[in-house]
C-alpha positions as CSV (number, residue, x, y, z in Angstrom):
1,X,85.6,71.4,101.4
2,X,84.9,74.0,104.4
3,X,89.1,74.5,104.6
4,X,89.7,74.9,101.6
5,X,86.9,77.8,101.3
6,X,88.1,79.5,104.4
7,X,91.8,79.1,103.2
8,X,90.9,80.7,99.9
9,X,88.8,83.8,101.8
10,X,91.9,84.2,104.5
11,X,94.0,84.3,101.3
12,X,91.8,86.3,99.4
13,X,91.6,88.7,102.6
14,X,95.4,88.9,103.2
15,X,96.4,89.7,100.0
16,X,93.6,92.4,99.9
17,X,95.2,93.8,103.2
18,X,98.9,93.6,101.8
19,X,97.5,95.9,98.4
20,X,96.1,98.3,100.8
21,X,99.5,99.0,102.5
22,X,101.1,99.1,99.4
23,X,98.8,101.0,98.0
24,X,97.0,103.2,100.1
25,X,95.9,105.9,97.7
26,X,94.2,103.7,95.4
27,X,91.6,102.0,97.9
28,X,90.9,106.1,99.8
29,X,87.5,106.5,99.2
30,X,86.9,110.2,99.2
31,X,83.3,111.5,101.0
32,X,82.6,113.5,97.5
33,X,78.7,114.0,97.7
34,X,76.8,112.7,94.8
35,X,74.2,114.4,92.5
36,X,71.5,112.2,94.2
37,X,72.1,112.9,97.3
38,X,72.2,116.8,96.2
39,X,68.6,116.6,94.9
40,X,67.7,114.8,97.7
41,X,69.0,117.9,100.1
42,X,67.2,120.1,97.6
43,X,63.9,118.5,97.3
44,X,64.0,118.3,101.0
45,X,64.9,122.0,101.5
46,X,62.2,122.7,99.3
47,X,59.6,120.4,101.0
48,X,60.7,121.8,104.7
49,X,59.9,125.2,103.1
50,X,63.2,126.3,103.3
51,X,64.7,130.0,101.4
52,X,66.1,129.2,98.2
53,X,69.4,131.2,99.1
54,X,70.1,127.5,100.9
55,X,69.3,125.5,98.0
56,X,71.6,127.7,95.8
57,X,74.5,127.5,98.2
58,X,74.1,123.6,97.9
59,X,73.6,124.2,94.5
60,X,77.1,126.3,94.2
61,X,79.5,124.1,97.0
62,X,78.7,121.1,94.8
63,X,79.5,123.0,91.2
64,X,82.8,124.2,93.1
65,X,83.9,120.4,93.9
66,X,83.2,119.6,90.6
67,X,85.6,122.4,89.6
68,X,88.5,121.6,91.8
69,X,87.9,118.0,91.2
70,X,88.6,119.0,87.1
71,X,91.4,120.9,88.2
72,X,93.2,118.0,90.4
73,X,92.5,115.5,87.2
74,X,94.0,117.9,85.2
C-alpha cells in the first residue's frame, strides 16, 4: 500500500514538473503586494509615528500597480 502511495505522489510530482516546463507562464507567481499587507505597512507607519507623506507614497505605488495591472489585462 506504501508503493503504490509513493508511486502515485512521484507521478503526481512529475507530471506537475513536465506542466511547469510546458507552461511556465501560467505557474509565475508575481510578488504583487496585497491590500493587507498595504494596511499593515500603514498602520505600522502610523504606529512608528511616521510622516504621512510615506503612508501616501504607499498609498499611491500600490494605486499605480493596480493601474498597470488593468492596463496589461486589458
Amino acid at each position: 500500500m506504501k508503493a503504490i502511495a509513493i508511486f502515485i505522489i512521484a507521478l503526481t510530482t512529475m507530471n506537475c514538473l513536465s506542466m511547469m516546463e510546458k507552461y511556465p507562464t501560467a505557474f509565475k507567481f508575481s510578488k504583487k503586494r496585497s491590500i493587507m499587507s498595504v494596511m499593515a505597512q500603514v498602520e505600522a507607519t502610523l504606529k512608528n509615528g511616521g510622516p504621512m507623506d510615506a503612508i501616501t507614497r504607499v498609498l499611491d505605488e500600490y494605486e499605480n500597480e493596480i493601474h498597470a495591472e488593468q492596463l496589461a489585462h486589458d
